[in-house]
Every structure is written in structure tokens, then in C-alpha cells.
PANU-756873 format. One record per atom (N, C-alpha, C): y, z, x negated. Coordinates in steps of 0.05 Angstrom, whole numbers, padded with zeros to 5 digits, always signed. Layout:
residues N
YZX ...
end
This chain:
residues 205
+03218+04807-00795 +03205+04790-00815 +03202+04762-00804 +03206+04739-00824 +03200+04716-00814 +03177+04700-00822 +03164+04700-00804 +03136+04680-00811 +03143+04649-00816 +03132+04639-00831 +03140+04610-00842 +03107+04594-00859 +03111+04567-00856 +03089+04558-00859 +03088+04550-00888 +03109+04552-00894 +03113+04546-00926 +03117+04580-00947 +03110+04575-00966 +03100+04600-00984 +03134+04594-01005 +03144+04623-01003 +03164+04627-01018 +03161+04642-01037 +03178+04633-01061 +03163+04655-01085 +03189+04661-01105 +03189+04677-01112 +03206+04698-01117 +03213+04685-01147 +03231+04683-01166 +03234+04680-01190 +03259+04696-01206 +03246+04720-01209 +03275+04739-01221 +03285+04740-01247 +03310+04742-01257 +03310+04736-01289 +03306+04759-01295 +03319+04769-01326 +03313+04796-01349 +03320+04813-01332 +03292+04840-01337 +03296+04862-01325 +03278+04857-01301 +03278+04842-01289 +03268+04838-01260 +03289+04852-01243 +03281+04848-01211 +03299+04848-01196 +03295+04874-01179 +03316+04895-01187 +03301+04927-01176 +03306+04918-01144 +03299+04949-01133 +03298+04945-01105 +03308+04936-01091 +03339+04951-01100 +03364+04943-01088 +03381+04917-01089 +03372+04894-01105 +03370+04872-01108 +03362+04857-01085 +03379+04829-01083 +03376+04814-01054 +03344+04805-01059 +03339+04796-01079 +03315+04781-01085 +03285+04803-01076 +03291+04827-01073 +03278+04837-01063 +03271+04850-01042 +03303+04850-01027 +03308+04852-01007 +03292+04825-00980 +03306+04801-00996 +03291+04775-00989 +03266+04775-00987 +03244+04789-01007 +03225+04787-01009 +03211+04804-00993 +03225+04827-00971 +03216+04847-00953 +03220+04824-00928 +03230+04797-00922 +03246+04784-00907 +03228+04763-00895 +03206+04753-00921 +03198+04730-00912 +03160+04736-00909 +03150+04725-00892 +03120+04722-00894 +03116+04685-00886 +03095+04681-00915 +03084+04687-00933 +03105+04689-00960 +03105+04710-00984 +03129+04705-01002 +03106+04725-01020 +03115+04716-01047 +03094+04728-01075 +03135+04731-01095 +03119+04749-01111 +03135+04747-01128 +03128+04748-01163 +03136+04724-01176 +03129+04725-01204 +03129+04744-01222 +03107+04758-01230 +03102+04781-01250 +03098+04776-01275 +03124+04787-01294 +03132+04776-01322 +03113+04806-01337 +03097+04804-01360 +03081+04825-01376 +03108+04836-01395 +03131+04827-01405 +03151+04839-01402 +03185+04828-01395 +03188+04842-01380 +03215+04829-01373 +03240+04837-01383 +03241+04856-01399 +03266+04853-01421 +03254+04838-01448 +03234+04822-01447 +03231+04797-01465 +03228+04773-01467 +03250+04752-01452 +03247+04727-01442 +03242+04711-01464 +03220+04709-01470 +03206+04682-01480 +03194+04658-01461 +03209+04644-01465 +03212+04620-01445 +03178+04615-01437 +03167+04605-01461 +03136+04594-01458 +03122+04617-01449 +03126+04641-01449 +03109+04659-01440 +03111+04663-01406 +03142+04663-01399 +03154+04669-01378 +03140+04648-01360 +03148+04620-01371 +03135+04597-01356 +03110+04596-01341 +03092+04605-01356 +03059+04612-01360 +03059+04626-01338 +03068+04644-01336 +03074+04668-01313 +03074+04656-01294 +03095+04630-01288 +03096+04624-01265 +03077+04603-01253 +03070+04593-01277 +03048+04567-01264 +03026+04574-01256 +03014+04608-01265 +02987+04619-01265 +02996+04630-01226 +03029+04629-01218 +03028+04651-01198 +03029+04619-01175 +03040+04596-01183 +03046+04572-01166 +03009+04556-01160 +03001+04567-01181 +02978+04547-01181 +02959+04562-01162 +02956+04588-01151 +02940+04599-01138 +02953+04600-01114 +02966+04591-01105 +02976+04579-01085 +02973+04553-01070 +02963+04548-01046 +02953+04526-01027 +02967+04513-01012 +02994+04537-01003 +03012+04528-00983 +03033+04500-00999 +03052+04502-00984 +03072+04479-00994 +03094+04503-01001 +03111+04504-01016 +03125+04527-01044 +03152+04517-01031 +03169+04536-01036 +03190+04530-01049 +03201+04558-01065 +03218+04559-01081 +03226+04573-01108 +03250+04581-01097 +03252+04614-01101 +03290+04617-01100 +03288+04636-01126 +03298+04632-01149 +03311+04630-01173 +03330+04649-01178 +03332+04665-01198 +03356+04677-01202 +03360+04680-01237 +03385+04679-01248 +03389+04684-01270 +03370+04666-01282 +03362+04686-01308 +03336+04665-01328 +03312+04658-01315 +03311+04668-01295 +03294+04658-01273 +03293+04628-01270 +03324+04617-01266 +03331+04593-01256 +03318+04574-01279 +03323+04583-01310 +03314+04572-01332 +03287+04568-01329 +03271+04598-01327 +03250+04591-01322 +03228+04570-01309 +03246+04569-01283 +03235+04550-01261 +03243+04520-01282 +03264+04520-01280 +03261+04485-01289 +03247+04479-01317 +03247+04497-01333 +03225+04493-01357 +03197+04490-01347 +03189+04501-01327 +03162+04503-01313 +03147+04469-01310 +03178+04466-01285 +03183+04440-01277 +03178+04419-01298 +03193+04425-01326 +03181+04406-01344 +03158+04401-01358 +03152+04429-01369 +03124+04432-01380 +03092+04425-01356 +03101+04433-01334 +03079+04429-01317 +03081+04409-01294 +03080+04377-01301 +03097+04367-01285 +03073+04364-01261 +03048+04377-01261 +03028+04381-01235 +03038+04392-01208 +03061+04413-01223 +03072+04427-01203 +03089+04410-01177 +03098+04399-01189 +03117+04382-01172 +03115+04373-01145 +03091+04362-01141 +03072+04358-01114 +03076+04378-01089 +03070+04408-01103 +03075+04421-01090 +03098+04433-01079 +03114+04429-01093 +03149+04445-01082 +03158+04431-01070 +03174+04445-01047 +03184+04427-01025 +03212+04427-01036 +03226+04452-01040 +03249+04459-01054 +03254+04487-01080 +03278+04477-01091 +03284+04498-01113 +03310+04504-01105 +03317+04538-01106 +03345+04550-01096 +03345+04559-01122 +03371+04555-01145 +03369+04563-01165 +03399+04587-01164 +03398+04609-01167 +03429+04625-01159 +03425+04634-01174 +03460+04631-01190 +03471+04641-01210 +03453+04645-01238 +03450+04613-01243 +03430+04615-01274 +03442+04625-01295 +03425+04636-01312 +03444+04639-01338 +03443+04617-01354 +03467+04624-01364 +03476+04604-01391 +03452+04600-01407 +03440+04578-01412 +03417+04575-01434 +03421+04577-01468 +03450+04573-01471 +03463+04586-01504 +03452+04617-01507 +03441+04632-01486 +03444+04650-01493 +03413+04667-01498 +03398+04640-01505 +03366+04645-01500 +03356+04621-01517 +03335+04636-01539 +03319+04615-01549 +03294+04625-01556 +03280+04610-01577 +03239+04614-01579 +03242+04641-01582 +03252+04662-01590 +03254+04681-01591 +03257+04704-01570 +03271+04694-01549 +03276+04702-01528 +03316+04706-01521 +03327+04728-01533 +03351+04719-01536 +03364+04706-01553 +03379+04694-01560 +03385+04671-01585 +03401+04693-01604 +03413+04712-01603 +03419+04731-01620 +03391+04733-01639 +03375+04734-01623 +03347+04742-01645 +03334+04722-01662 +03346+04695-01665 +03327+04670-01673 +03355+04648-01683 +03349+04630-01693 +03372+04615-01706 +03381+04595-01685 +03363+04581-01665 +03375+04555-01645 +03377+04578-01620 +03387+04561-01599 +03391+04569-01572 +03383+04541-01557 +03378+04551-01533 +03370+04529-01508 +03378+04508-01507 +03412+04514-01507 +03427+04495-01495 +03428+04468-01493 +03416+04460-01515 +03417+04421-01518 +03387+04413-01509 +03362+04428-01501 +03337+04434-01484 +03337+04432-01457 +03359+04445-01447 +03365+04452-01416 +03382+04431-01406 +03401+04422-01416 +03419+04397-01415 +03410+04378-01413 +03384+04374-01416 +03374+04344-01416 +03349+04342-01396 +03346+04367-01382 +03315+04371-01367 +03327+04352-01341 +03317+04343-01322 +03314+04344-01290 +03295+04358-01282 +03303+04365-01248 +03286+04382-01235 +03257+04371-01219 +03257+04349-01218 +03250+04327-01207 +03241+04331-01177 +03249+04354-01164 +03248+04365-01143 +03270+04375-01126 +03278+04374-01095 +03294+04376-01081 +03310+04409-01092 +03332+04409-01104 +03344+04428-01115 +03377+04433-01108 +03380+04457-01100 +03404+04465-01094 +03415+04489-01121 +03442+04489-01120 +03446+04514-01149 +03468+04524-01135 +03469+04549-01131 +03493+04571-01125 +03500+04584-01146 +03535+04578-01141 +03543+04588-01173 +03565+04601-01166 +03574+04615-01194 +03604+04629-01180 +03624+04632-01203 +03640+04629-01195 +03673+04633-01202 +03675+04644-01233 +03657+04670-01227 +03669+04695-01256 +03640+04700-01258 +03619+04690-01268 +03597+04696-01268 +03601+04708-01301 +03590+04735-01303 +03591+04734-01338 +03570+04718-01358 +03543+04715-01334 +03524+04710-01348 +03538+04677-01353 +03548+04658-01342 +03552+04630-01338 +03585+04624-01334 +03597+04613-01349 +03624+04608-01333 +03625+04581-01322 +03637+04589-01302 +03648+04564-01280 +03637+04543-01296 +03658+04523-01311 +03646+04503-01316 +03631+04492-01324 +03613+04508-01336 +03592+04507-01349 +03571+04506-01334 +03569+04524-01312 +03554+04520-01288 +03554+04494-01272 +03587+04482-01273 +03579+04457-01257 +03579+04434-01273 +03578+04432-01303 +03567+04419-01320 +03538+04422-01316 +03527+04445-01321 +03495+04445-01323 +03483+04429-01295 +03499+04439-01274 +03492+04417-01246 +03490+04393-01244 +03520+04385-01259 +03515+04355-01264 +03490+04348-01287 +03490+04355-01304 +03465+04350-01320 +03441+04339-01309 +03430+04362-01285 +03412+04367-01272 +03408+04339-01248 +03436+04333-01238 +03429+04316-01221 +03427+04333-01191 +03443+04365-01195 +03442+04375-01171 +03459+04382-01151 +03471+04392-01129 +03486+04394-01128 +03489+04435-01124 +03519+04437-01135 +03528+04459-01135 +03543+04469-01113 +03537+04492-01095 +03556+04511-01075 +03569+04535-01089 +03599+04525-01088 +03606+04549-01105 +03609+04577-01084 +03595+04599-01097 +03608+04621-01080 +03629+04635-01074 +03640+04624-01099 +03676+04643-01109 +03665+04648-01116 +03686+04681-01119 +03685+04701-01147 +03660+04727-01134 +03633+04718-01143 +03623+04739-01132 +03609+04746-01159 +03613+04742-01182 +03589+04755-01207 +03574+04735-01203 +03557+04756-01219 +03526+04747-01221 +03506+04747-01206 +03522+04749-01177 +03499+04751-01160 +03479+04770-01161 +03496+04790-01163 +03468+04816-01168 +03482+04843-01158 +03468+04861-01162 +03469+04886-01152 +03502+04901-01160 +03492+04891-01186 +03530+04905-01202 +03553+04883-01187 +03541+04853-01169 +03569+04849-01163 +03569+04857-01130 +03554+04868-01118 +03561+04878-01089 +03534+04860-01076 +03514+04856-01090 +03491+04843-01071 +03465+04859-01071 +03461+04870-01041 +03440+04879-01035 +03429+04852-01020 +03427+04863-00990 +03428+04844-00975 +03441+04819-00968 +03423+04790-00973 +03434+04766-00969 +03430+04756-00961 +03437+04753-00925 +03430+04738-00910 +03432+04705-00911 +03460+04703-00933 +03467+04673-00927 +03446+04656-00940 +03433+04676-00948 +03410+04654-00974 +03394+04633-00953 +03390+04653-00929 +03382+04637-00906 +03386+04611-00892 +03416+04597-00907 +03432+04582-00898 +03417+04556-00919 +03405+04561-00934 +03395+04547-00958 +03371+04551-00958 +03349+04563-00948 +03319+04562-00949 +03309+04546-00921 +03290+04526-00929 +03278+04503-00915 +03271+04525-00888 +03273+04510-00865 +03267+04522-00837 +03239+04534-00838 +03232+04548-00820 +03208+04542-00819 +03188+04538-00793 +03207+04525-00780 +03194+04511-00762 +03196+04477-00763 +03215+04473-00778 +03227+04438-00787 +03205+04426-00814 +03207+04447-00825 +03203+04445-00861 +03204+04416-00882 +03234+04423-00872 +03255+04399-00875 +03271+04410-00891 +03284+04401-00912 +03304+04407-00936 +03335+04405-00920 +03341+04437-00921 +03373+04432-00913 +03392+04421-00922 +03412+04400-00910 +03433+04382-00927 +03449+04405-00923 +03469+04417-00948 +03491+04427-00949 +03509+04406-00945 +03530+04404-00926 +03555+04385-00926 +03577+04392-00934 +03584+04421-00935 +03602+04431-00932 +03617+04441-00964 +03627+04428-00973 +03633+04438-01006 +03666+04463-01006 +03668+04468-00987 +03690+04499-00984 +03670+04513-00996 +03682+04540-01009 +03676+04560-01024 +03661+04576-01000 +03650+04593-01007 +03632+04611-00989 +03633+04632-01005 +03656+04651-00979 +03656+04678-00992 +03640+04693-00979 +03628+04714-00990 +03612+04744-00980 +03623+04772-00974 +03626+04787-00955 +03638+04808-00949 +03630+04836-00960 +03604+04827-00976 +03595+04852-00986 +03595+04839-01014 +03612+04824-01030 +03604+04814-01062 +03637+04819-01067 +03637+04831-01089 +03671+04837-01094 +03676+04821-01119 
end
């Protein structure tokens, strides 16, 4: 386990993130680390979801940083907009493998409601030190669209290749490299990524 002076907090998209999931894996990994508790999580309603997180960031003293997954990632940067108090406190945001915001509106999925995200999400900044891991064949996001939404954002993107969605169904339990991207914690200093080669995984197919 690694002790660290900064508080890490968990942000999982729909469904939440079962066991076998890196994000929870991660979350057996780090001390101090909380994880955001959605009242339901096969119902992403943005403003509800959000709420969730500012009630879990605000009872928090340490200095934050966010690792993100899926509508998670949405979540977090809607947070970021609606609560711009928050800001102060985050040192960094790791956003992996967001979903597409077309595919989510007031409703929760955009199948269920007449607009979708997409021209909402496209125009946010993070206004906080942010990294986005993305991949190749993501179903939830395709490629370019991912590194469109990056550019939007003003962030920069590490592509992984072809690993999914970054989740359980694409070969991710354990993820060590996430490590390569979470602030030290003895520096608690924001890591420069330099290196824009693809970054493959031996356990992501």
C-alpha cells in the first residue's frame, strides 16, 4: 500500500466499478483514497451524479486529486464547472477512457430525453492540471472524438492503443501504469508526460 499526502478519490462511471476493475483494484493501492458513492448507478443524471461528488470532495481537507473513468470523466468536469470552489483544492484530474457525452443527457441516457451532452461538454474547461487516457477502439468513445474532446478541453491526450474501454471486458484488472500518471507522493508535483508513443498493456487485448 502506498501512503501519500495527498487524498485520491475514486470517480467510476455507469454501473460502478466491480471488484475486478482497476479502479478498485487502485483503490486497495493507495492510502489516503475515498471512493464516490452514486444512490444509483445505472442512472447517470449528470446534476445528481455531480452532487455526489462535491458532497464526497468537500469533506475532504487534504489536497485531491481525481482519477476518472468513463461517465465518471463527465462527471468530474461538470463538477469542475458547476462548483468552481472546488478547484482550489485539486492538484490533478486523470480522466481514462471518457465516454462520449452524445450519449448522455438531463435524462440520464440521451436515448431517454430529446438533447444529448455533446455541445455542453465541448465547450467546458477543466480549469485544473488534467491528463486524458484514451484508446484506439474504445466503444464507449471513438478515437477521434476522444482527441477532439481533448483538444476542446485544452488537455493533453496519451493514447493507449487498442485497449477498449479500459475496463474489465477489455483485459483490465490490475493497473499499474496508472502509477506513471498519479502525482508522487513524496514530490506532490504534477507529472509531465513527454513521451507521445502509444503505450501498450500486456494484460489489455
Amino acid at each position: 500500500m502506498y501512503m501519500s499526502k495527498i487524498h485520491t478519490v475514486i470517480v467510476p462511471g455507469v454501473a460502478g466499478s466491480e471488484a475486478e476493475h482497476w479502479q478498485s483494484w487502485l483503490q486497495q493501492q493507495l492510502t489516503p483514497c475515498s471512493r464516490v458513492q452514486q444512490r444509483d448507478w445505472h442512472h447517470p443524471v449528470l446534476q445528481d451524479w455531480g452532487a455526489a461528488l462535491l458532497s464526497n470532495l468537500s469533506s475532504i481537507t487534504a489536497p485531491i486529486q481525481i482519477v476518472a473513468h468513463s461517465f465518471g470523466c463527465l462527471t468530474t468536469m461538470a463538477a469542475l464547472e458547476a462548483y468552481p470552489q472546488l478547484r482550489a483544492k485539486i492538484e490533478q484530474v486523470i480522466l481514462v477512457a471518457p465516454a462520449n457525452p452524445a450519449r448522455f443527457g438531463d435524462n440520464g441516457f440521451a436515448a431517454d430525453g430529446q438533447h444529448n451532452y455533446a455541445e455542453f461538454f465541448y465547450d467546458l474547461t477543466p480549469h485544473v492540471a488534467t491528463t486524458m487516457l484514451i484508446s484506439e477502439n474504445d466503444p464507449w468513445l471513438a478515437f477521434d472524438d476522444a482527441q477532439a474532446l481533448a483538444a476542446a478541453w485544452q488537455v493533453k491526450a496519451i493514447n493507449l492503443g487498442r485497449v477498449g474501454h479500459v475496463n474489465v471486458a477489455s483485459g483490465f484488472g490490475p493497473f499499474p501504469q496508472i502509477f506513471d500518471y498519479l502525482i508522487s507522493e513524496n514530490t506532490m508535483s504534477h507529472i509531465s508526460i513527454t513521451d507521445d508513443d502509444k503505450h501498450f498493456f500486456k494484460f489489455a487485448i
